[in-house]
N, C-alpha and C positions, 0 to 999 in steps of 0.2 A: 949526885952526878948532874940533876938538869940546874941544879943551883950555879954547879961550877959552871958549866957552859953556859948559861945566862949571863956571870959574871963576867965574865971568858970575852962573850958575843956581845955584851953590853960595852964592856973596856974599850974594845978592838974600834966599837962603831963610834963612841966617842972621841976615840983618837983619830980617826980619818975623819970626822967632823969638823968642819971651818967650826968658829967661834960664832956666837950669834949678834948679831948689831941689829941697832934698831929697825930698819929696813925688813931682818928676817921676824920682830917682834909683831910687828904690824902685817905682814905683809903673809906670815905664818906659812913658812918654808913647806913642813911637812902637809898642808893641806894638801885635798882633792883639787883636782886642775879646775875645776867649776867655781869653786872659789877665787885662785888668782886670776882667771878670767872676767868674774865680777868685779876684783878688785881694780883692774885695767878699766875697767870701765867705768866706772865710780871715779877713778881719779880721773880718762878722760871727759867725766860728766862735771866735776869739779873746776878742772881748768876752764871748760868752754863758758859755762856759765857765772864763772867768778869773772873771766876776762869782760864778758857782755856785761856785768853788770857794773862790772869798772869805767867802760865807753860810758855808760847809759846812766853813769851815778848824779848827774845833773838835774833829768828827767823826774826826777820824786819828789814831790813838791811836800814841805812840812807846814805842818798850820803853829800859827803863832799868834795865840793869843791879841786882842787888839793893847791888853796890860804892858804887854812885852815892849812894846816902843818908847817906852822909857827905859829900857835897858840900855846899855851902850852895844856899838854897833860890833865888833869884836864879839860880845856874850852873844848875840843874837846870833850869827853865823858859824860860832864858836858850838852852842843848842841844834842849830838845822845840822850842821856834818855830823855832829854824832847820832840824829834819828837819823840820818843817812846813810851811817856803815854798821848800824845797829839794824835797821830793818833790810838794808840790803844781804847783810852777814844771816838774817833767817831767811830770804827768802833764797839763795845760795843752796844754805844747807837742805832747804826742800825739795829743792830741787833735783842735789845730789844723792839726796835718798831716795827721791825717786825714781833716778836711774839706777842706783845700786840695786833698790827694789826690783825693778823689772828686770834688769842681767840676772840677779838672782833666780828668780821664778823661772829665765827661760837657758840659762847652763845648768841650774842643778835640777829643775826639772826632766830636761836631756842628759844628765850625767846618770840622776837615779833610777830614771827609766831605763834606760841601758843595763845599768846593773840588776835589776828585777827583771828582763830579758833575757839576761846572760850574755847580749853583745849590742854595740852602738852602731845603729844605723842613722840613715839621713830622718829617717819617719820622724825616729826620737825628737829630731829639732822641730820638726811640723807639728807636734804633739804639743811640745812646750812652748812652742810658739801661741801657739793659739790662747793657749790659756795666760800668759803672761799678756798678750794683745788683749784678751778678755777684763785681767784684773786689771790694765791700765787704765782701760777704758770704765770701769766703774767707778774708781779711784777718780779721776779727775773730772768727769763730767756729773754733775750734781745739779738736779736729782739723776738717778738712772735712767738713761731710756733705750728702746730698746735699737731702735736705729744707732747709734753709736757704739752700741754694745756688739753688734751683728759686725758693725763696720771695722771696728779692732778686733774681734775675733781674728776674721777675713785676712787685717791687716795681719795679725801677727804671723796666719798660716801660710801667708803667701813669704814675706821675711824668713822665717822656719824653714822654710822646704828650700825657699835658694840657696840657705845661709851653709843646710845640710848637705844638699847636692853638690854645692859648689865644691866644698871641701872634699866630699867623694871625688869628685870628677877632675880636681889639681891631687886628689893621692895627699890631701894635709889630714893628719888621724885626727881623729873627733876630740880628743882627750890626749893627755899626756898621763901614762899610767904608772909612772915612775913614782908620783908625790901619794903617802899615804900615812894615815896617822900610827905612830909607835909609841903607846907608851901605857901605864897600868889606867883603870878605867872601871870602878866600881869593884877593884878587888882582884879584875882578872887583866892581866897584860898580854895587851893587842899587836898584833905587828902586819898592820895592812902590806906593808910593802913587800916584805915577803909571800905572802899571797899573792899580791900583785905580779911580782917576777913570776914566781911558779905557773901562773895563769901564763904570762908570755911565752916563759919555754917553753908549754905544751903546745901553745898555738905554732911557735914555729914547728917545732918536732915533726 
């Protein structure tokens, strides 16, 4: 009997399922809301800094051998653009992972704190904040010190607690608690989303 109804509740939910396109591949429909919030930000950490580096792709200067001016002047120019969109194309991606890095640390730090709570408060963002302000600031500045480290801490806690409040105080939920993972997972098949709902019915109730 729980085979058939498995089957049953598995059919039914693949039939009201859109198809999946790339967009849902990437972008991984059934994630935690912590995730596609990272992912928004990752892509807008990718636009802002692909477009800057697009302005500013003049400003990099390539060294060229003194051999090289005997080349023609076409190969010469031809060598500088591509260490041009070759070094700008890493320092791009560094950059984008560094913001994916830090949205990460500070939604899924506030999402999972929440969950090991039992509910999302504003704290949660002031908690995650701090410590993604923390590892940003150790990350980038090299060597460690401790003044920068105190100073992104601060920074992050102060970001955190507005970013939480704010959202309390316009009434926008912390999360979207609708998105959750479904499907088998070391043997045993998971159905966050139904817990999920079941958790909101009671709350209303």
């Amino acid at each position: 009997t729980h085979t058939h109804t498995y089957i049953y509740t598995h059919t039914h939910t693949q039939k009201r399922r859109a198809p999946f396109t790339i967009y849902d591949v990437f972008f991984w429909r059934d994630a935690p809301d912590w995730y596609h919030k990272t992912f928004l930000c990752a892509g807008f950490g990718l636009c802002y800094y692909g477009m800057r580096q697009y302005l500013s792709r003049h400003e990099l200067e390539v060294f060229l051998p003194p051999r090289a001016q005997v080349l023609p002047k076409e190969m010469r120019e031809g060598y500088a653009q591509t260490q041009r969109f070759k070094y700008g194309l890493l320092k791009v991606g560094k950059e984008t992972t560094l913001v994916a890095g830090t949205a990460g640390i500070y939604y899924g730090g506030a999402y999972y704190l929440g969950k090991y709570r039992g509910f999302h408060d504003w704290t949660n963002f002031t908690a995650s904040g701090g410590v993604a302000g923390t590892a940003l600031a150790l990350y980038t500045i090299r060597p460690p010190r401790l003044r920068t480290t105190v100073f992104g801490s601060v920074l992050g806690l102060v970001v955190g607690t507005v970013s939480g409040y704010g959202m309390k105080a316009l009434g926008i939920p912390y999360f979207d608690e609708s998105h959750g993972f479904e499907g088998w997972w070391l043997g045993e098949y998971i159905n966050e989303k139904a817990a999920n709902a079941n958790k909101a019915e009671k709350e209303v109730a």
